[in-house]
N, C-alpha and C positions, 0 to 999 in steps of 0.2 A: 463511616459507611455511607455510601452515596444513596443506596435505592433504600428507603422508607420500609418498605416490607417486599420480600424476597417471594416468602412460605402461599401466598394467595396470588396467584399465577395463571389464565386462563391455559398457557399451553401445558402441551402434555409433556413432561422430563424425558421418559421413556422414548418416543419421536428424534424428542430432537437430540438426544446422545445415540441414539443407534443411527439416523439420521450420518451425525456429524463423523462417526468411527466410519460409516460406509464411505465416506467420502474421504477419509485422510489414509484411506488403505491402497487407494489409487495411488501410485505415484506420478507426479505431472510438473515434474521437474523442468523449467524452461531452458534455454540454451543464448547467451548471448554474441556466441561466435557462430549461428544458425540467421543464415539468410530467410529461411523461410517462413511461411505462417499458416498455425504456430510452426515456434519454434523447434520442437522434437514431437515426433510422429506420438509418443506415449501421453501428451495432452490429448490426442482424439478420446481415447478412452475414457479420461471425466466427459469430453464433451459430448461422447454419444449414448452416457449414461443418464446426465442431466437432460437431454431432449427427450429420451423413453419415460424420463420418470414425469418430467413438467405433462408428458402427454397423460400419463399414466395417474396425473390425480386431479387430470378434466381443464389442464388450460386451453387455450385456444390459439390458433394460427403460431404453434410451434416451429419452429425454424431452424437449422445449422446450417452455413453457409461455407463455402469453401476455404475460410481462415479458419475454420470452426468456432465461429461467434454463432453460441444458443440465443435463439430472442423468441417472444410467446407473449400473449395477452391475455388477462384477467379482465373479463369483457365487463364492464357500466351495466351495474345493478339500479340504477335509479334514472328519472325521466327527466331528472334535471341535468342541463350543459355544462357536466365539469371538466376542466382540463385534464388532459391525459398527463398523466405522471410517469416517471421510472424509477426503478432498481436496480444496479450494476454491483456486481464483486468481480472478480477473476479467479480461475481455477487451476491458472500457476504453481507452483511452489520455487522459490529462491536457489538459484545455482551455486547460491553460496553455501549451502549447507545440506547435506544427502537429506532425501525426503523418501529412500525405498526398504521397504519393510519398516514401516510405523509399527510400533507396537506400546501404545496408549496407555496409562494407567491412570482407573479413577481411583480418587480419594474422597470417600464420601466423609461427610461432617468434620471437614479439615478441622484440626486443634488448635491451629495456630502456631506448631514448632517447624523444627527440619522435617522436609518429606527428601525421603532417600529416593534420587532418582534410580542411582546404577550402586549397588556394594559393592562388586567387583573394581569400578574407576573410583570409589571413593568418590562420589558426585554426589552433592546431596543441593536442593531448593530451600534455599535457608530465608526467613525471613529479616536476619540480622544481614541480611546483605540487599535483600530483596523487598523492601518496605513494605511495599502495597498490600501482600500477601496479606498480613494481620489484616486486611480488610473484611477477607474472604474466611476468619474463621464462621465454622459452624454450614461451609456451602460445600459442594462437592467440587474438586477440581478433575482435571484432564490434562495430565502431563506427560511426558514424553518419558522411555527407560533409559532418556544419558546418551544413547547410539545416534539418535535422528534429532530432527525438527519434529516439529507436531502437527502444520500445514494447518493452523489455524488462521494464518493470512493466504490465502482468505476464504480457508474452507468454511470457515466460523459463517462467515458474512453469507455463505452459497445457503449453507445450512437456513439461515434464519429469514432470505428468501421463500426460499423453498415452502418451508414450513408456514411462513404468513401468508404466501398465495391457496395452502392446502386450506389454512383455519378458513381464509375467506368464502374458497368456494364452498365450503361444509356449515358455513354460519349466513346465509345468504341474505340474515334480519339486520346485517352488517350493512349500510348504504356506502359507497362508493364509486367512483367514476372508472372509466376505464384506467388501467395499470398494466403498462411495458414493465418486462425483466430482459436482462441480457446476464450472460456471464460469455467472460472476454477469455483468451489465454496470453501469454506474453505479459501482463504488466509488471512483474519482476524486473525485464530488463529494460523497463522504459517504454512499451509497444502496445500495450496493451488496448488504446485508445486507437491507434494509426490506423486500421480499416475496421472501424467501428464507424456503421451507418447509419449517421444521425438522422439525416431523414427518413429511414424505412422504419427507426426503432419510432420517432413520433410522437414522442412526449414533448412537452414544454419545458419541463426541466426533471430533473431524478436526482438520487441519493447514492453515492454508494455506500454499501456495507462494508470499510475496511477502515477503521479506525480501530484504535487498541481499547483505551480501559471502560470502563461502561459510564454513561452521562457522557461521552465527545461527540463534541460538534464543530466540524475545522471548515472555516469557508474560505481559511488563506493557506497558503503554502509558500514553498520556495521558488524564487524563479532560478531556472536551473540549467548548468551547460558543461558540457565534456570541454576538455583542453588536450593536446596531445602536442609534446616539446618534445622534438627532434636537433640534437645536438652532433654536430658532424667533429671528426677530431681525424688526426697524421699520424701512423705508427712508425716508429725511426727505430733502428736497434737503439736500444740501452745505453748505452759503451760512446752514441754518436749521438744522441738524441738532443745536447744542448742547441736551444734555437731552431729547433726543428721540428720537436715533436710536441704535438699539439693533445694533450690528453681531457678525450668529452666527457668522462666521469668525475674530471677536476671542476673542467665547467659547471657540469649538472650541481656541485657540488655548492658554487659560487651562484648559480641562480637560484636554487633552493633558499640559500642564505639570504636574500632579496626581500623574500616573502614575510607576512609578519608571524615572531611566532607563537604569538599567543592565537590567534584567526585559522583557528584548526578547529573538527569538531570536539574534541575532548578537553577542551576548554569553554566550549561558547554553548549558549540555549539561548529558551526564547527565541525572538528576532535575531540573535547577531547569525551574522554569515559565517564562512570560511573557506579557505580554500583546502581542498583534501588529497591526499597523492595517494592514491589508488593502487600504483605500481612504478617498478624503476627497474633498469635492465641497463646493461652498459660493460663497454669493451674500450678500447682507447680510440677506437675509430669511428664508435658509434652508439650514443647512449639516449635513451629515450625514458620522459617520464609523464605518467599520465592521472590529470588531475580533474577532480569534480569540483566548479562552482556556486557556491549556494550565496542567497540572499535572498531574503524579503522585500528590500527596496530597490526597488526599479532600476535608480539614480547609482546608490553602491554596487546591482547586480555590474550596470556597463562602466563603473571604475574599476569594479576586480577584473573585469574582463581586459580592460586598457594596458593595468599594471602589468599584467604575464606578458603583453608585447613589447610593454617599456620595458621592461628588464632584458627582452632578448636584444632590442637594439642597443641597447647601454655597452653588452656583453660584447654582439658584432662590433661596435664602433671600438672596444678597447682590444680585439685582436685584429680588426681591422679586415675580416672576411666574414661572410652572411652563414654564421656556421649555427646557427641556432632560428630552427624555423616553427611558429607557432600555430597550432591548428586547431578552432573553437567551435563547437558547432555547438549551437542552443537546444535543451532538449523541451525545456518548460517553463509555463511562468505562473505568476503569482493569483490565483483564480477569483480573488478578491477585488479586482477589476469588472470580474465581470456578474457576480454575485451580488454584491452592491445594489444595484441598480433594481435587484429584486428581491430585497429582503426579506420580503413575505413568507420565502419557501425558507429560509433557518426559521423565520420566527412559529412557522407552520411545525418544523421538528422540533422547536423550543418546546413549544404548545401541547406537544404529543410526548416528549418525555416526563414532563411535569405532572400530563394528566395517568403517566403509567409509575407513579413516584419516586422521578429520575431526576436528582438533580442534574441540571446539562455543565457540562464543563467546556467554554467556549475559547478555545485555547488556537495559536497557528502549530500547521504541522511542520514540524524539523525536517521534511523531508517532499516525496512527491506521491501523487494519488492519479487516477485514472480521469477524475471528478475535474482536474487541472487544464488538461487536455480537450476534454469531453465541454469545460466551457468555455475553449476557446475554439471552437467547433461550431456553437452555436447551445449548447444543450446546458443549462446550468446545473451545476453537481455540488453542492455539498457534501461533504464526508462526515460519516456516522460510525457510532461503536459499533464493534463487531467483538468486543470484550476480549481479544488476547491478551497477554502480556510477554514480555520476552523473545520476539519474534526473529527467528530468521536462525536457530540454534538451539543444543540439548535442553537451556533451560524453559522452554517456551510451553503456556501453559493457559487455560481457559477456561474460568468458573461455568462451568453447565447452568447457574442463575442470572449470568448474563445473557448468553443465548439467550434463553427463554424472553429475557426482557427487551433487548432488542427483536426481536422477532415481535414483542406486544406493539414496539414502538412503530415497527411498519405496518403494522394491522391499522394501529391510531392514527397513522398520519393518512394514510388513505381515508379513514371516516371522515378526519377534520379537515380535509380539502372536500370532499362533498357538503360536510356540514358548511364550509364555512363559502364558498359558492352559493349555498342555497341562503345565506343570512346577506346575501348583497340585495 
């Protein structure tokens, strides 16, 4: 069990589960093949419910701007010069997996066996499959009935905003500096940073709330980038075809084989990389496959990057025409670069889970965050629990004593950046 004691909690339970159900009833399902921002017009509706309500429990200089990025102030309770800080989540939901009609189910005082998601699918949350779970007996859970997602990435993290900006304004013997919140739409599919205004939001550096188990604290990730292999092929009747027909699924077939195959992600953690094939389509005249890049080092991201063009000229030069063309566009990098240099603000969240009885769990993320982007922008982001698990599908679920405790944890890290300003 990571948190020391669970049961003595200044937040109120009630809050922030009626809080978090109001919020995952919205559907805000983003769109990757959506030019626009956001991405489908059904995001306006979290984000012009989070502006009424940030207004509605007294922040200040509330905002939605025409991507519908919400941004608002929790104005500096004390006379000393602390840096302004921030909070980001997104109020996305994954296109990967339906997010309309949630229909939630608590489990209060889990036991620690199977919780039956759906009877009907025979679905059940098993902890013989699902480890962690025996973490959480004796806590209440929030899972989903088998149908949906449960839109705890990163309703979870809006929620525990929300609510730390409400405790503060209503606890005002709380010393603090000023404190930016934004919630963004789009970061599902990679965008959720791109017209995110770092100099209007104003902070020095922020935190997001989008990490999964409780005690994460990630200040590195992957650097990251799309690939799209377009493979040109001859169709010849059958009957005539020797010598002549050129088939680009046989290709596809031979550049796949290239790749290594263990460097996939269902074999690799931690740091190792991979390369991942997303999708494949193909005709004999024209077959195309599209792959995601990951790595943690710099140096490996631009060798994997290298290999998928060596392999297409390998291929050109053995049929001896440019039938295979390769197209990379990077989408992120590794935010460890630029975190570093100000380590003070992990050791400031360090500081603040320890004093809320959190051990931190300081791990990289297998994947990408908003916090990636947002510090290579200028604005340093660290990524923090938002206490999911399971994210992105039926089994996806969220102890209600995490919440609470992330949400303590951003009450404490705003005290201990004014406290710890004032001890300079």
């Amino acid at each position: 069990m990571n948190v020391i004691n669970y049961k003595f909690t200044m937040i109120d339970r009630t809050t922030i589960l009626d809080r978090f159900i109001k919020y995952i009833k919205i559907d805000s399902q983003s769109d990757a093949e959506s030019d626009s921002t956001p991405s489908t017009h059904k995001q306006w509706d979290m984000a012009n419910l989070l502006k009424a309500e940030l207004e509605e429990i007294g922040m200040s200089e509330v905002s939605i701007d025409e991507n519908s990025y919400v941004m608002a102030t929790l104005p500096s309770n004390t006379d000393k010069d602390v840096p302004c800080i921030g909070f980001v989540s997104h109020f996305d939901t994954t296109p990967d997996y339906t997010g309309t009609n949630i229909n939630p189910q608590i489990h209060e005082n889990y036991d620690g066996k199977d919780i039956v998601l759906n009877k009907e699918k025979n679905m059940l949350l098993s902890p013989d499959y699902f480890e962690e779970l025996r973490d959480y007996k004796g806590q209440t859970l929030i899972t989903t009935d088998g149908t949906t997602l449960l839109a705890a990435d990163d309703k979870a993290g809006i929620t525990e905003i929300m609510s730390a900006m409400e405790y503060l304004i209503q606890h005002p013997e709380i010393r603090h500096g000023k404190v930016r919140v934004c919630f963004t739409p789009d970061e599902e599919i990679g965008r959720g940073a791109h017209k995110f205004d770092v100099e209007a939001f104003g902070a020095e550096w922020a935190y997001t709330m989008d990490g999964s188990q409780i005690g994460e604290l990630e200040y590195e990730n992957f650097n990251a980038a799309s690939a799209k292999i377009t493979i040109s092929g001859k169709s010849v009747h059958p009957g005539y075809a020797k010598g002549k027909m050129i088939n680009s699924m046989l290709i596809a077939k031979k550049y796949m084989a290239f790749l290594p195959d263990n460097e996939v992600p269902e074999k690799t953690d931690g740091r190792e990389g991979f390369f991942h094939l997303t999708s494949m389509s193909g005709s004999i005249e024209l077959s195309n496959l599209s792959y995601i890049i990951r790595d943690h080092d710099k140096s490996k991201f631009e060798e994997r990057k290298s290999l998928l063009h060596k392999i297409a000229g390998q291929l050109n030069k053995e049929y001896n025409e440019d039938l295979i063309k390769v197209e990379i566009v990077d989408q992120y990098y590794n935010m460890k670069e630029k975190v570093e240099p100000v380590m003070h603000i992990v050791d400031i969240a360090k500081k603040a889970m320890k004093s809320c009885g959190i051990k931190p769990i300081i791990k990289p993320i297998r994947g990408g965050t908003d916090g990636s982007q947002l510090s290579y922008m200028g604005l340093p982001c660290p990524n923090i629990f938002a206490g999911g698990h399971n994210f992105h599908g039926p089994y996806e679920y969220v102890p209600l004593e995490s919440m609470q405790k992330a949400t303590e944890v951003i009450i404490k890290i705003a005290e201990l950046t004014a406290e710890n300003h004032s001890n300079k």
